[in-house]
N, CA, C and O atoms as a GROMACS GRO file, in nm:
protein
  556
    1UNK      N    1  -0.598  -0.688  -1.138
    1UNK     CA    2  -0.523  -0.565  -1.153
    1UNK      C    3  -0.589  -0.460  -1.064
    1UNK      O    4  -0.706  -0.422  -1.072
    2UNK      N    5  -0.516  -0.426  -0.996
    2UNK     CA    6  -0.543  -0.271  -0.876
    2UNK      C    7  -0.557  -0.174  -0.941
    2UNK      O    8  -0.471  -0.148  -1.025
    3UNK      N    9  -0.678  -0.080  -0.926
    3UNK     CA   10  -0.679   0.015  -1.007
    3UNK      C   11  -0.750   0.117  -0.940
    3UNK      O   12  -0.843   0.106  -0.860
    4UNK      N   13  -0.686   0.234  -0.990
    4UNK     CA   14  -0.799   0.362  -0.898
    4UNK      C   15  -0.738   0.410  -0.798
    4UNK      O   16  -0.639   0.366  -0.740
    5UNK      N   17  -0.850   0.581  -0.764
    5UNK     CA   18  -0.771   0.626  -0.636
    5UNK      C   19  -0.913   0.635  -0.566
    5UNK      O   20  -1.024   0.638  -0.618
    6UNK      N   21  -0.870   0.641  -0.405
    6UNK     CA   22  -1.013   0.658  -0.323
    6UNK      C   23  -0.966   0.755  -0.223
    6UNK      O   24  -0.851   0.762  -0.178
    7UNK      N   25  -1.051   0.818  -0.196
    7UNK     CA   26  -1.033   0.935  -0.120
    7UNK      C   27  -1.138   0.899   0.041
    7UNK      O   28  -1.260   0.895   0.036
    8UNK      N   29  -1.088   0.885   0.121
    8UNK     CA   30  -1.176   0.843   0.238
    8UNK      C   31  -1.108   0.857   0.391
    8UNK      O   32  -0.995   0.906   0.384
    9UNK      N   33  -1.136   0.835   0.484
    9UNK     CA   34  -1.121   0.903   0.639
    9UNK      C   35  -1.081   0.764   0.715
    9UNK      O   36  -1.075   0.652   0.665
   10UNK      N   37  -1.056   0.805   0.851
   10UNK     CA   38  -1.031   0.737   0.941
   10UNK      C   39  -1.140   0.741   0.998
   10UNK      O   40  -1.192   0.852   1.006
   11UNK      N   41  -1.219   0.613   1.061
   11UNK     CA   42  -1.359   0.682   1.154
   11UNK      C   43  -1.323   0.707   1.315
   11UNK      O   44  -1.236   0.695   1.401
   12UNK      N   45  -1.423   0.738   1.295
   12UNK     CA   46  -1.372   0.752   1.510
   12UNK      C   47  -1.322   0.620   1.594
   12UNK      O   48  -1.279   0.631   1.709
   13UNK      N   49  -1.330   0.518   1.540
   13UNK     CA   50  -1.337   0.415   1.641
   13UNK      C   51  -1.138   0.420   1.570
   13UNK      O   52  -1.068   0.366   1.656
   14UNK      N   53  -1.057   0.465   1.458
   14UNK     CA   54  -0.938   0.444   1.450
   14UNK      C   55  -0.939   0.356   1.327
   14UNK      O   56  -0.830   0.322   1.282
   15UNK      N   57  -1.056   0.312   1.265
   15UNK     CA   58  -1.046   0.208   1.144
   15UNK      C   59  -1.030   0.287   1.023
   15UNK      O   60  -1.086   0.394   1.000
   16UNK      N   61  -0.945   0.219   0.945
   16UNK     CA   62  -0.932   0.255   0.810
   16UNK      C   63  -0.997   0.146   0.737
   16UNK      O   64  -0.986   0.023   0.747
   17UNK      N   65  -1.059   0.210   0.670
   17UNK     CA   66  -1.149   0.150   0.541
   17UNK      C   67  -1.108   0.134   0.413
   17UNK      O   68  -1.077   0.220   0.332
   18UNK      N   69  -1.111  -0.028   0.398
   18UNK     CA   70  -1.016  -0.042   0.288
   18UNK      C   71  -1.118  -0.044   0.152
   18UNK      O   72  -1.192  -0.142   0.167
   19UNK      N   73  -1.150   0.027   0.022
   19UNK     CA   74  -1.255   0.028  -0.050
   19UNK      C   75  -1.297  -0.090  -0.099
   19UNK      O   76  -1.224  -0.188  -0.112
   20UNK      N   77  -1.425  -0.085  -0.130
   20UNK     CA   78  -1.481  -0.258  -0.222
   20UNK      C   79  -1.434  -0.272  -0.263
   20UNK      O   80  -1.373  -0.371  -0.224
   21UNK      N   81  -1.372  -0.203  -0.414
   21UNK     CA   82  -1.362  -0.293  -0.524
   21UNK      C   83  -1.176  -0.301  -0.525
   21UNK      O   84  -1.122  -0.362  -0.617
   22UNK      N   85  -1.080  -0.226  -0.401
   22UNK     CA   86  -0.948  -0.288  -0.333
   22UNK      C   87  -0.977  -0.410  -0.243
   22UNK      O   88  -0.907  -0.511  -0.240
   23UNK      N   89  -1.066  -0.392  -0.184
   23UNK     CA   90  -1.102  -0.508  -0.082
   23UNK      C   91  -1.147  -0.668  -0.142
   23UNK      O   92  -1.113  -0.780  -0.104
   24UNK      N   93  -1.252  -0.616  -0.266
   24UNK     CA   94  -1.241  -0.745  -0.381
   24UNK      C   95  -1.152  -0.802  -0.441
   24UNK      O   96  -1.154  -0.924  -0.456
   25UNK      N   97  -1.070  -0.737  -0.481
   25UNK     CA   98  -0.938  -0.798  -0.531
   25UNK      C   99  -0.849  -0.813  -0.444
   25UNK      O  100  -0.766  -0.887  -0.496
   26UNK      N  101  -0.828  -0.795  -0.378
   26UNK     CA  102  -0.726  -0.785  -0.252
   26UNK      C  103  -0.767  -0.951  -0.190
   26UNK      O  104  -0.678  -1.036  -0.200
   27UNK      N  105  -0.875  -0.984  -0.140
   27UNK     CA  106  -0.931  -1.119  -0.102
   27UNK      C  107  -0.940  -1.108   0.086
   27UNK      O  108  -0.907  -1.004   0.144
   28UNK      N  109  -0.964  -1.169   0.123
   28UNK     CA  110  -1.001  -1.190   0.247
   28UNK      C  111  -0.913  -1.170   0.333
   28UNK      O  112  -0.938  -1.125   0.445
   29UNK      N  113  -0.797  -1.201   0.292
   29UNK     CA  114  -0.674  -1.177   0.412
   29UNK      C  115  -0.536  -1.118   0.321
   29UNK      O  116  -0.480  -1.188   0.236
   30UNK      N  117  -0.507  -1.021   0.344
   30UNK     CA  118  -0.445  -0.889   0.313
   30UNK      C  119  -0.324  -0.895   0.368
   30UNK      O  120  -0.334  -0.895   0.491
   31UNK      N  121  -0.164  -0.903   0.316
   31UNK     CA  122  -0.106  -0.837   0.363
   31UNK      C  123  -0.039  -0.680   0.376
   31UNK      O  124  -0.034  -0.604   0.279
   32UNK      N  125   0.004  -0.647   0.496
   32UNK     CA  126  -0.019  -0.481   0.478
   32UNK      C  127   0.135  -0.471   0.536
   32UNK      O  128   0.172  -0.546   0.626
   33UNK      N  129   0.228  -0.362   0.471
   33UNK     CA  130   0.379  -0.343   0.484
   33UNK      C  131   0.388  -0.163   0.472
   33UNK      O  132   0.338  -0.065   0.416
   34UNK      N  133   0.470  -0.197   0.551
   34UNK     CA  134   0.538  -0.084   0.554
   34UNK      C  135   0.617  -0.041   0.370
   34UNK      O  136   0.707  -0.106   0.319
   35UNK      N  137   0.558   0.064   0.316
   35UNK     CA  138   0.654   0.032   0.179
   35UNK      C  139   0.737   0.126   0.167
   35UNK      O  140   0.780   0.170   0.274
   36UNK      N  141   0.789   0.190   0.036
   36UNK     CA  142   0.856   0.296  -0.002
   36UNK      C  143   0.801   0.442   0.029
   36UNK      O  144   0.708   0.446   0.110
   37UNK      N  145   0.836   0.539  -0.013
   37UNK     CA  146   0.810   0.710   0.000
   37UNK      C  147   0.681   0.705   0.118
   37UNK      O  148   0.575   0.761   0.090
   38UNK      N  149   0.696   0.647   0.224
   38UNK     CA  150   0.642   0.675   0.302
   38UNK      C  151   0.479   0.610   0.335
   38UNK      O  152   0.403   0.680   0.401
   39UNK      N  153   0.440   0.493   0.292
   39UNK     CA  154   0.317   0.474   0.253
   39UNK      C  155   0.333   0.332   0.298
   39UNK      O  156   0.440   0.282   0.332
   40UNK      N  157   0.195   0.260   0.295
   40UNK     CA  158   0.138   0.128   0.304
   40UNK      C  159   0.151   0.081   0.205
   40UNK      O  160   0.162   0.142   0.099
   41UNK      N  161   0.151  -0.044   0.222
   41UNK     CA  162   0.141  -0.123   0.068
   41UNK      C  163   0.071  -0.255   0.141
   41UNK      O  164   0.101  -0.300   0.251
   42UNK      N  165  -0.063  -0.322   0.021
   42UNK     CA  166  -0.121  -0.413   0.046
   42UNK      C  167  -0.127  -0.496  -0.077
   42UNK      O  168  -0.154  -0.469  -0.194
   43UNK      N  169  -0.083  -0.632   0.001
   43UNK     CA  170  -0.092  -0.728  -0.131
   43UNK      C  171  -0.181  -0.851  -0.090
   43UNK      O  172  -0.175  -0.907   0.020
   44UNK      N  173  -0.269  -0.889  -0.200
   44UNK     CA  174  -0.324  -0.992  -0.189
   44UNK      C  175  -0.195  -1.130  -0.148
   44UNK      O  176  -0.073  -1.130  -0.160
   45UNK      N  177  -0.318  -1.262  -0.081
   45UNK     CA  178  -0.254  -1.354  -0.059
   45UNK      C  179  -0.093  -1.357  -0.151
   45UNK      O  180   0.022  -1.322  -0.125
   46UNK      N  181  -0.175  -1.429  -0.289
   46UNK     CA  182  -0.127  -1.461  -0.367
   46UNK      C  183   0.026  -1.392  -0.450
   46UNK      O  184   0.128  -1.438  -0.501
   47UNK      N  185  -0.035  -1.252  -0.424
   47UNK     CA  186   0.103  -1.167  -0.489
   47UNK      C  187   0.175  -1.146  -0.354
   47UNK      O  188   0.293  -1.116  -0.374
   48UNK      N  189   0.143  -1.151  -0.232
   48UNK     CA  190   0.246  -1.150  -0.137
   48UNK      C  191   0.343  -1.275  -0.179
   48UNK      O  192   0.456  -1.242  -0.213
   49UNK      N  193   0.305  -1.443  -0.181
   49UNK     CA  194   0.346  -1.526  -0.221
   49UNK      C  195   0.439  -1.490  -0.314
   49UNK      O  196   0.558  -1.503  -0.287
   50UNK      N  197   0.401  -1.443  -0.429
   50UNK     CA  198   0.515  -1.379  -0.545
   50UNK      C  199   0.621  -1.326  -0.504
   50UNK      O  200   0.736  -1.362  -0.529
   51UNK      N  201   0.585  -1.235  -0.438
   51UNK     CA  202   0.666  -1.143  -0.393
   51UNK      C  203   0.770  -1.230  -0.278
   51UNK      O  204   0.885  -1.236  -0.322
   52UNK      N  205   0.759  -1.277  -0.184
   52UNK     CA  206   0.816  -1.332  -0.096
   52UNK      C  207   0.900  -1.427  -0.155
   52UNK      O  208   1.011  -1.432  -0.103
   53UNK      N  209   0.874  -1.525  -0.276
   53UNK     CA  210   0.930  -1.614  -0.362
   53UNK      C  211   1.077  -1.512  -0.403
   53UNK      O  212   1.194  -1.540  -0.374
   54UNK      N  213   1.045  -1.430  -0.453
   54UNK     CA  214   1.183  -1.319  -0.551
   54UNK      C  215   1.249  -1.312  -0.455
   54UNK      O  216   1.367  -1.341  -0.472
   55UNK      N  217   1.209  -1.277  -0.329
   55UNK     CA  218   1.278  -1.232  -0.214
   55UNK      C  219   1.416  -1.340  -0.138
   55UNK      O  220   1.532  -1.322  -0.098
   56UNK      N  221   1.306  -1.469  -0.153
   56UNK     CA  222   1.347  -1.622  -0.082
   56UNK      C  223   1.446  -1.640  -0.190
   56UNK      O  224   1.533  -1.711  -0.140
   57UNK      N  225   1.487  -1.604  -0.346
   57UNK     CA  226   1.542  -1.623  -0.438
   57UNK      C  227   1.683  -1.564  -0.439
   57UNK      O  228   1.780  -1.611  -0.499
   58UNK      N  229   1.681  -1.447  -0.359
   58UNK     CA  230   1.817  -1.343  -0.353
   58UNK      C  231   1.930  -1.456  -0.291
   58UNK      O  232   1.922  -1.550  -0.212
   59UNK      N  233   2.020  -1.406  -0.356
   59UNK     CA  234   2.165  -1.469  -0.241
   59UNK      C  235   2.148  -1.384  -0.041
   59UNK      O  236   2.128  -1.268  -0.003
   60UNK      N  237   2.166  -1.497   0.021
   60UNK     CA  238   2.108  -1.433   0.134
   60UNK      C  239   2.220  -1.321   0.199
   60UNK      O  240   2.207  -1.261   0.306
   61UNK      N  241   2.318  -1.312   0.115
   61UNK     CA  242   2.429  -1.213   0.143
   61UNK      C  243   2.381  -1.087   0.095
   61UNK      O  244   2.412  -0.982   0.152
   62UNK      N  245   2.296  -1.094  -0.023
   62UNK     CA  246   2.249  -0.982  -0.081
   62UNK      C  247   2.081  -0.945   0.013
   62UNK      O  248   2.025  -0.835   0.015
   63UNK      N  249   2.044  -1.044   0.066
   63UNK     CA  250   1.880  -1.026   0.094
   63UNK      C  251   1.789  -1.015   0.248
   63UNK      O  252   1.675  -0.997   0.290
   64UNK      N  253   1.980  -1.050   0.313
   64UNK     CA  254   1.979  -1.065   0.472
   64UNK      C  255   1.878  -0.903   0.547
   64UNK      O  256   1.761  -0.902   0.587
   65UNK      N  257   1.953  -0.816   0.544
   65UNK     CA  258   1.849  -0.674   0.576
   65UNK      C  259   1.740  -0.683   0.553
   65UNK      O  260   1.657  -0.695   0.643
   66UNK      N  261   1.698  -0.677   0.388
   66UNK     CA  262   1.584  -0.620   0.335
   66UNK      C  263   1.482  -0.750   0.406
   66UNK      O  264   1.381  -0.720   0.470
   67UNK      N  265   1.523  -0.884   0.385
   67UNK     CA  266   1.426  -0.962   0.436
   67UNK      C  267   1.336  -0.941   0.603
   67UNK      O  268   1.221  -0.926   0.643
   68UNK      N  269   1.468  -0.953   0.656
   68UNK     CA  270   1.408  -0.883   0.764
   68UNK      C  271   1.366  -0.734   0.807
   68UNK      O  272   1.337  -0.710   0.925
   69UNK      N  273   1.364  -0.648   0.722
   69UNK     CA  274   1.265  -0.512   0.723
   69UNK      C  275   1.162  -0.560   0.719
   69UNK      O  276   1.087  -0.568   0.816
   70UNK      N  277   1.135  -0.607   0.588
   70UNK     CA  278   1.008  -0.649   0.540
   70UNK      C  279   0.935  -0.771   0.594
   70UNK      O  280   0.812  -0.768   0.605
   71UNK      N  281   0.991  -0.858   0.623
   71UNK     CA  282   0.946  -0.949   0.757
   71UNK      C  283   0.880  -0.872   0.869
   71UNK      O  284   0.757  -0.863   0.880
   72UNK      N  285   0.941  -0.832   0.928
   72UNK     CA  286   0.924  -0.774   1.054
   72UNK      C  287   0.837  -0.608   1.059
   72UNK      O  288   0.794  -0.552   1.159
   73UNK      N  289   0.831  -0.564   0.928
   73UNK     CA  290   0.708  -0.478   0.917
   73UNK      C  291   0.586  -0.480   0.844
   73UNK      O  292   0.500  -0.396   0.814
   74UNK      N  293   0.606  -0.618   0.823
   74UNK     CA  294   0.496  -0.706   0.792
   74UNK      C  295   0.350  -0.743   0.869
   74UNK      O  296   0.374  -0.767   0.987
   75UNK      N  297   0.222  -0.754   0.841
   75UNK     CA  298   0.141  -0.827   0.866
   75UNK      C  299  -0.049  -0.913   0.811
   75UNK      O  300  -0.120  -0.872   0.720
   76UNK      N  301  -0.064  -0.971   0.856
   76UNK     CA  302  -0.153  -1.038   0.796
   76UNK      C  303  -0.327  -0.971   0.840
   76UNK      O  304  -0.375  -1.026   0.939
   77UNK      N  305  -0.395  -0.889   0.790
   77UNK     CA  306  -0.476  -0.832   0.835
   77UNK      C  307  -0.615  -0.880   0.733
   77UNK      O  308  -0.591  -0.909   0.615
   78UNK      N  309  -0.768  -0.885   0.789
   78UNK     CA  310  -0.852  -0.929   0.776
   78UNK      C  311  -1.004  -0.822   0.798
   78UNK      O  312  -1.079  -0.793   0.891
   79UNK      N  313  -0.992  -0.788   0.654
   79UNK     CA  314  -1.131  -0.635   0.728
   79UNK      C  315  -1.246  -0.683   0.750
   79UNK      O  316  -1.260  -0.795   0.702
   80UNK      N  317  -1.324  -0.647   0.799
   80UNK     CA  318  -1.448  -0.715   0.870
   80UNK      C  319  -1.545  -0.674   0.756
   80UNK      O  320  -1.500  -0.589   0.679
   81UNK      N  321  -1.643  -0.710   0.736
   81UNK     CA  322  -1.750  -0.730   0.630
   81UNK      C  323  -1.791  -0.613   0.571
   81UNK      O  324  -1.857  -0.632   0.469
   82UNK      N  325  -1.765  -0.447   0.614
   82UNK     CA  326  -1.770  -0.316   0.614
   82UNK      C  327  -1.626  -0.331   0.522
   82UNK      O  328  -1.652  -0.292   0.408
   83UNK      N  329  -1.517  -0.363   0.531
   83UNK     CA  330  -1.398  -0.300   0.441
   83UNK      C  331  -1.328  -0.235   0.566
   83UNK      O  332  -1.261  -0.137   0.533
   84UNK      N  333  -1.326  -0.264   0.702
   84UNK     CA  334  -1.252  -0.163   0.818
   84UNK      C  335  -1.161  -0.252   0.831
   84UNK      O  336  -1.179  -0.372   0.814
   85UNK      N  337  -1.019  -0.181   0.871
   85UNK     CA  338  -0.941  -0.227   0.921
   85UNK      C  339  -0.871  -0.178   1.047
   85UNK      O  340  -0.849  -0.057   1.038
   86UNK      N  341  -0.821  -0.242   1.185
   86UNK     CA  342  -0.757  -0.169   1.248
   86UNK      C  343  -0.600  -0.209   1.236
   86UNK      O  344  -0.550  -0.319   1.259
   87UNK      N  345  -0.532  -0.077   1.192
   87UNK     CA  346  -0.399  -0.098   1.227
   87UNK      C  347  -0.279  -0.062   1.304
   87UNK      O  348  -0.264   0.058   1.328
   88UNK      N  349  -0.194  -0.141   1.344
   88UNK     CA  350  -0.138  -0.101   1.431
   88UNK      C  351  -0.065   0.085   1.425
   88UNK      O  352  -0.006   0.133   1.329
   89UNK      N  353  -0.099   0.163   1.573
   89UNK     CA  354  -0.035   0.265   1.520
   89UNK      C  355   0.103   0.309   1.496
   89UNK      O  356   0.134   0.420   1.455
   90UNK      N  357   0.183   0.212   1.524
   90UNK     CA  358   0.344   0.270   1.452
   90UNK      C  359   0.304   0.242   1.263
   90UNK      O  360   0.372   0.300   1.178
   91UNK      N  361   0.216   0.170   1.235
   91UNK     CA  362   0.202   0.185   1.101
   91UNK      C  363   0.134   0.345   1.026
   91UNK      O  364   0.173   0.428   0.943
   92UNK      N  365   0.030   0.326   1.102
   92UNK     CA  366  -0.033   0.478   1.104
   92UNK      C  367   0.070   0.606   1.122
   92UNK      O  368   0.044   0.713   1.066
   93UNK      N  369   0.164   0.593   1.188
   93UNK     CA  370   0.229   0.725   1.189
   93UNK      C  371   0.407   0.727   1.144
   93UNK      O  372   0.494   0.810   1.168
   94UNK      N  373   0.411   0.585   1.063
   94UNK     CA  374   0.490   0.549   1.002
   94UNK      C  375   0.452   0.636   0.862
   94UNK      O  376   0.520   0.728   0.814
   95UNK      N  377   0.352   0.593   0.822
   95UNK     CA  378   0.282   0.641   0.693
   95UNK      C  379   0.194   0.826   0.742
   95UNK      O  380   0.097   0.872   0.682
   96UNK      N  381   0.244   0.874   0.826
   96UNK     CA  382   0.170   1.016   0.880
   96UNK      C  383  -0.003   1.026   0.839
   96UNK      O  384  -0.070   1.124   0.808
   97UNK      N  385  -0.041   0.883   0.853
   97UNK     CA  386  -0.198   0.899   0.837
   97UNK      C  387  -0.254   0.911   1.002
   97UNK      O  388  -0.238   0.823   1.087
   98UNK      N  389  -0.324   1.042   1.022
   98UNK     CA  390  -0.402   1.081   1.118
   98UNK      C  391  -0.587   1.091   1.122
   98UNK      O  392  -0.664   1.079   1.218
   99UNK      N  393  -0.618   1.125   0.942
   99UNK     CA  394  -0.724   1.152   0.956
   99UNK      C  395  -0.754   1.098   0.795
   99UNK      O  396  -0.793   0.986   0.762
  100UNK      N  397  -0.720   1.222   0.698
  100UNK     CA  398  -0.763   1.182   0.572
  100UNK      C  399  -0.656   1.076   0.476
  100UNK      O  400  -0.534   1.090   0.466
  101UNK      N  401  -0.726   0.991   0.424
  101UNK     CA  402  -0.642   0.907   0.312
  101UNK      C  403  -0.668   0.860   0.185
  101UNK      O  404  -0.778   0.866   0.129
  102UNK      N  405  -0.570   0.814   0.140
  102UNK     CA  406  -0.599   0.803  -0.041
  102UNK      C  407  -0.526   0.647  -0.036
  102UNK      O  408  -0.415   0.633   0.014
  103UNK      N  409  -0.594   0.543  -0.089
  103UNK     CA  410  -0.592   0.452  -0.129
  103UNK      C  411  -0.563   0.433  -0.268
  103UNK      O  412  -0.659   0.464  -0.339
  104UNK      N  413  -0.429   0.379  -0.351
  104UNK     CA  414  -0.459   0.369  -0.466
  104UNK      C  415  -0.411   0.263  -0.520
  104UNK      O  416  -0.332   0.189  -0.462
  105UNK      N  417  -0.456   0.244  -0.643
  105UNK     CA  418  -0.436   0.091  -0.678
  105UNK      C  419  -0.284   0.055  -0.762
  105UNK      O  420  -0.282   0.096  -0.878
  106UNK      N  421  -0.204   0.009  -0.732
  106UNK     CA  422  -0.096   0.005  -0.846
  106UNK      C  423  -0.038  -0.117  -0.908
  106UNK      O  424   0.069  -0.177  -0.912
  107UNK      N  425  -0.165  -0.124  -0.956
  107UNK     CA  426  -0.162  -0.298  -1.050
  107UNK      C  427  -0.151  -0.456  -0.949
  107UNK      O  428  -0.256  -0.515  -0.924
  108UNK      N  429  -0.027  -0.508  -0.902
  108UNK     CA  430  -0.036  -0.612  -0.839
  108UNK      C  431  -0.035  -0.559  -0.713
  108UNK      O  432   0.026  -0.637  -0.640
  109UNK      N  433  -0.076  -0.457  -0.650
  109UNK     CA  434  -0.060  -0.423  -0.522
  109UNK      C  435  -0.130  -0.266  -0.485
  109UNK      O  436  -0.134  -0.176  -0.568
  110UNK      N  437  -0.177  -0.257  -0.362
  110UNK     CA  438  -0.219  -0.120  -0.345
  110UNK      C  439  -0.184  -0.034  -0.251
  110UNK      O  440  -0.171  -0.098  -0.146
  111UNK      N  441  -0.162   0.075  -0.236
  111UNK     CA  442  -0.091   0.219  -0.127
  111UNK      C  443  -0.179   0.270  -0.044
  111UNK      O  444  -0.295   0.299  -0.075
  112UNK      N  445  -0.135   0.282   0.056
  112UNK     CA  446  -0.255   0.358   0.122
  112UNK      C  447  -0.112   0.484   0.193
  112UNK      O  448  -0.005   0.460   0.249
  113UNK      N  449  -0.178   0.607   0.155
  113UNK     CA  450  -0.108   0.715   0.185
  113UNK      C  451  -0.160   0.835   0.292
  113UNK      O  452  -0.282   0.819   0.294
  114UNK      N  453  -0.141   0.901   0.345
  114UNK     CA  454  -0.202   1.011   0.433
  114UNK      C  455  -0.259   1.089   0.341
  114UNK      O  456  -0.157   1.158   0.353
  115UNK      N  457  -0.329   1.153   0.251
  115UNK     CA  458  -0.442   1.223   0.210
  115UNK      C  459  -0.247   1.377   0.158
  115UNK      O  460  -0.208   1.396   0.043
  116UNK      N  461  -0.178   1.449   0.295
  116UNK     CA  462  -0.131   1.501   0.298
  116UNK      C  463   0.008   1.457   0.222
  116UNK      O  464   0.072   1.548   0.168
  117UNK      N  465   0.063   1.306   0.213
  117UNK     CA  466   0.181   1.299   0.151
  117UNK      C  467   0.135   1.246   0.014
  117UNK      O  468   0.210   1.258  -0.083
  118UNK      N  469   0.022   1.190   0.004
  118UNK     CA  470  -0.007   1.189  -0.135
  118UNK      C  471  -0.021   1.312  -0.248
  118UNK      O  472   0.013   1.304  -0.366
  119UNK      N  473  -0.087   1.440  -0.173
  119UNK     CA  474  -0.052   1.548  -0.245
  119UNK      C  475   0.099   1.601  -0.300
  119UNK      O  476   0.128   1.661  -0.403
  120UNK      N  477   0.177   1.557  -0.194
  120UNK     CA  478   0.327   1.650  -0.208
  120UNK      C  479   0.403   1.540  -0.279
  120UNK      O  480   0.508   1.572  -0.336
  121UNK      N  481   0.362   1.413  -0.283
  121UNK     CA  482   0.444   1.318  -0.339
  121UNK      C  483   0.404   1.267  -0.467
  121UNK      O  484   0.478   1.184  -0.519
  122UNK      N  485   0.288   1.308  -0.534
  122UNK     CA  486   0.256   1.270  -0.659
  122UNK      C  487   0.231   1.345  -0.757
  122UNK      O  488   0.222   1.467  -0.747
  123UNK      N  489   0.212   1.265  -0.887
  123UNK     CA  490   0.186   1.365  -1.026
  123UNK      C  491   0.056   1.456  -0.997
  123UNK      O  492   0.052   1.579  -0.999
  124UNK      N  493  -0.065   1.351  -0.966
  124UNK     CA  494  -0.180   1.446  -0.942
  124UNK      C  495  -0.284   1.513  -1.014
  124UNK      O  496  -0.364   1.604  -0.991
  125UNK      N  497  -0.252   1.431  -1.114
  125UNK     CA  498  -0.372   1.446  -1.247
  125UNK      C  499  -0.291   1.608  -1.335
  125UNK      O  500  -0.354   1.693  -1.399
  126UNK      N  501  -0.200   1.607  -1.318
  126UNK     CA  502  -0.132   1.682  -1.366
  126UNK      C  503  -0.046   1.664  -1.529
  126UNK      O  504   0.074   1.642  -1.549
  127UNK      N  505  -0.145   1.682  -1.618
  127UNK     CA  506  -0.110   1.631  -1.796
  127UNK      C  507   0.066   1.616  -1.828
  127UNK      O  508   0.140   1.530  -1.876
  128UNK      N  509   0.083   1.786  -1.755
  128UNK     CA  510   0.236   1.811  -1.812
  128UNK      C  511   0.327   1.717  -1.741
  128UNK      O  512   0.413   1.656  -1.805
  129UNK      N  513   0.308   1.698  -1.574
  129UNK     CA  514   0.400   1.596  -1.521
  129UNK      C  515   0.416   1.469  -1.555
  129UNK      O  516   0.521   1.410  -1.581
  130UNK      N  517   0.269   1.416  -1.554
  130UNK     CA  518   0.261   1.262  -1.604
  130UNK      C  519   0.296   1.258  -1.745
  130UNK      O  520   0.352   1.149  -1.755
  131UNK      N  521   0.296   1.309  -1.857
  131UNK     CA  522   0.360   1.312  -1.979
  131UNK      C  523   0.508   1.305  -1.972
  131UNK      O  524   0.574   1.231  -2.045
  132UNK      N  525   0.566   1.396  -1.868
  132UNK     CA  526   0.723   1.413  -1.888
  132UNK      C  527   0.755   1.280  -1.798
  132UNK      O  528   0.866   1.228  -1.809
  133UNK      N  529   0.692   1.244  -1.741
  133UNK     CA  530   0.739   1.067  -1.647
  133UNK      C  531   0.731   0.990  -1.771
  133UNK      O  532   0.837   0.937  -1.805
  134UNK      N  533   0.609   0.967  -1.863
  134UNK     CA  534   0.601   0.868  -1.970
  134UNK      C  535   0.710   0.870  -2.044
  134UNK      O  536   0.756   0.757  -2.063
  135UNK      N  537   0.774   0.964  -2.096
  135UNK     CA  538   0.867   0.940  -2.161
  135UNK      C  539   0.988   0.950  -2.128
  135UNK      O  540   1.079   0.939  -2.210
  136UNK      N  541   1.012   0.976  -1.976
  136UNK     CA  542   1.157   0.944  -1.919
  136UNK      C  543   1.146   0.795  -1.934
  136UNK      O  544   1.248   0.730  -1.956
  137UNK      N  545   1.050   0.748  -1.925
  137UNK     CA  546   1.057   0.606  -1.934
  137UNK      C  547   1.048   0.538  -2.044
  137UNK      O  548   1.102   0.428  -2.051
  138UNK      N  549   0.978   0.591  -2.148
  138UNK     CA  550   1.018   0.560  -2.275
  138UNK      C  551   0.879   0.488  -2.323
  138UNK      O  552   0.873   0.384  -2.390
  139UNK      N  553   0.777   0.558  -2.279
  139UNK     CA  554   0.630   0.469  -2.271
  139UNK      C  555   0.539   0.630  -2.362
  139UNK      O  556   0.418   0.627  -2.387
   0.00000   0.00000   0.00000
């Protein structure tokens, strides 16, 4: 289970640093996508597998597009013994990460956001917001 937020930089050489204990669970070879509201998404081997299975499952009348988005902004990335990663930059400015970023964990999978759209796009340790989400949902 992905858990947590990390707050951390781009270094000079252009690597993003993916944290230990995302990088531990995550496993050795990472896939990294283009996802929703603007952000990265990284899934271990295994839950990529999952995930790709639901996908391979759709009627291909229903799954023809999305497969190939997600195919094709897809890839298989491997951080070097530090937790660095280099990624390609249409991903980087897909996701408007230039400098600062927030990594966070969201159970079978993790986000990596620009530091700047994670502020404007989330609850934010904010009692009253995250309370009124819990119970739109009924949790």
């Amino acid at each position: 289970m992905l858990m947590g937020k990390f707050n951390h930089a781009i270094d000079a050489k252009g690597r993003l640093i993916i944290p230990a204990k995302i990088k531990e669970q995550l496993g050795a070879v990472i896939t990294v996508l283009k996802g929703t509201d603007n952000c990265l998404r990284l899934y271990s081997a295994e839950e990529w597998a999952l995930y790709a299975e639901k996908i391979s499952a759709l009627p291909s009348t229903q799954s023809r597009a999305i497969t190939r988005y997600l195919y094709s902004n897809a890839l298989e990335i491997v951080p070097d013994s530090q937790g660095r990663v280099l990624l390609p930059q249409e991903m980087l400015d897909f996701a408007g990460i230039t400098k600062n970023v927030v990594t966070a964990g969201c159970g079978r999978y993790a986000e990596i956001w620009s530091a700047e759209r994670w502020e404007e796009n989330n609850l934010n340790d904010e009692p009253e917001n995250f309370t009124a989400e819990l119970e739109k949902l009924g949790l």
